[in-house]
C-alpha positions as CSV (number, residue, x, y, z in Angstrom):
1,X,0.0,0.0,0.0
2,X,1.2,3.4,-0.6
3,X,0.0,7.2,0.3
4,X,0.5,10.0,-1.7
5,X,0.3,13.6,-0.3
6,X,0.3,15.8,-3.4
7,X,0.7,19.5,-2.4
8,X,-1.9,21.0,-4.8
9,X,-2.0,25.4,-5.6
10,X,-5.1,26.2,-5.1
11,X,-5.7,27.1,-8.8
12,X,-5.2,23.1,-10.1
13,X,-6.9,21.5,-7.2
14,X,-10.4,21.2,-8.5
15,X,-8.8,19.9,-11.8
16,X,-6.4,17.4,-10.3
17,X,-9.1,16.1,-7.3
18,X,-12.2,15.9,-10.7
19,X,-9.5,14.1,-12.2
20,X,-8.8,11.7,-9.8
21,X,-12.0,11.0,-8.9
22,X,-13.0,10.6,-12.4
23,X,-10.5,7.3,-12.4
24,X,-11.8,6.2,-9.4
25,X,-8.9,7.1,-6.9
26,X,-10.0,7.9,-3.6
27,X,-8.5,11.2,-2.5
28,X,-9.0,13.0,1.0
29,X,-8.2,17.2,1.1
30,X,-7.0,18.6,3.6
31,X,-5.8,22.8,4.1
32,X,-2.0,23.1,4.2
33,X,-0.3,26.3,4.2
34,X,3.7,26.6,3.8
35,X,6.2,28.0,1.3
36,X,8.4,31.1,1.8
37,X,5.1,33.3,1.3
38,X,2.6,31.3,3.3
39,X,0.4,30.4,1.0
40,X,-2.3,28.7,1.2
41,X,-2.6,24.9,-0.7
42,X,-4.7,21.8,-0.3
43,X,-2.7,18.4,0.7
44,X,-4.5,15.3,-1.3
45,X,-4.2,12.0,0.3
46,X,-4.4,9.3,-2.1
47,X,-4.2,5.9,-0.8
48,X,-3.4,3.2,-3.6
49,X,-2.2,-0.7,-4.0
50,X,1.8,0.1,-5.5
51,X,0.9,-0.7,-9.0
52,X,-1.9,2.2,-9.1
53,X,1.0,4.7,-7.7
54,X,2.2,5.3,-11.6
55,X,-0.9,5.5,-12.7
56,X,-2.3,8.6,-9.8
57,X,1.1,10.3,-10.8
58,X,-0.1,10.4,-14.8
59,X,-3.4,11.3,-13.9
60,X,-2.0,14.2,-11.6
61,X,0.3,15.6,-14.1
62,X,-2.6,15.4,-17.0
63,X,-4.5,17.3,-15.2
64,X,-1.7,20.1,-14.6
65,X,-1.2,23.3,-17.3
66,X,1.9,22.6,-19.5
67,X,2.6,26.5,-19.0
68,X,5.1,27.4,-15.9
69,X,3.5,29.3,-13.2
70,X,4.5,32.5,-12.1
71,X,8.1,32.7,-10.5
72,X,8.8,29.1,-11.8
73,X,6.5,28.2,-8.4
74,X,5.2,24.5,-9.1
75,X,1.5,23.4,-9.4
76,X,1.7,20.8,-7.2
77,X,3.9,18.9,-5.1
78,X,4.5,14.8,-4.8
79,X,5.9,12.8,-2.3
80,X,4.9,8.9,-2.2
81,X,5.8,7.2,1.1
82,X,5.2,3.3,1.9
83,X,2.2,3.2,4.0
84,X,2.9,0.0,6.7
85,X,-0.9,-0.6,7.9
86,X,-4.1,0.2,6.1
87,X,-7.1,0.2,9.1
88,X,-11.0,1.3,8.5
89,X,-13.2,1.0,11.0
């Protein structure tokens, strides 16, 4: 099992979470804030079997504008970490 916390700018994160959903990914947003100006993002949490992880990261960047964003900031930000129990209750 894997998580992925994608750091999404708030202009891409209706595009990226539609996306996701629309190929059946489960995704869970939470309000983050960081960066050297404090703005605010969204953090998605994707939970996925390892095979699906290359298929969330296409979907993710599909969904991103091909044109740079202002100050070479990034749309959104990816980090994929093993996730050692899975639990719902």
């Amino acid at each position: 099992m894997k998580l992925i916390l994608a750091i999404a700018a708030s202009e891409v994160l209706d595009t990226v979470t539609r996306a996701l959903v629309e190929h059946n990914y489960p995704v869970t947003q939470i309000s983050s804030m960081g960066g050297f100006l404090r703005r605010g993002s969204t953090t998605l949490m994707i939970g996925v079997d390892a095979p699906q992880v290359a298929g969330v990261l296409t979907t993710i960047r599909a969904a991103v504008p091909t044109t740079p964003r202002a100050n070479n900031e990034h749309y959104v930000t990816l980090f994929v970490l093993d996730a050692a129990q899975f639990v719902q209750v």
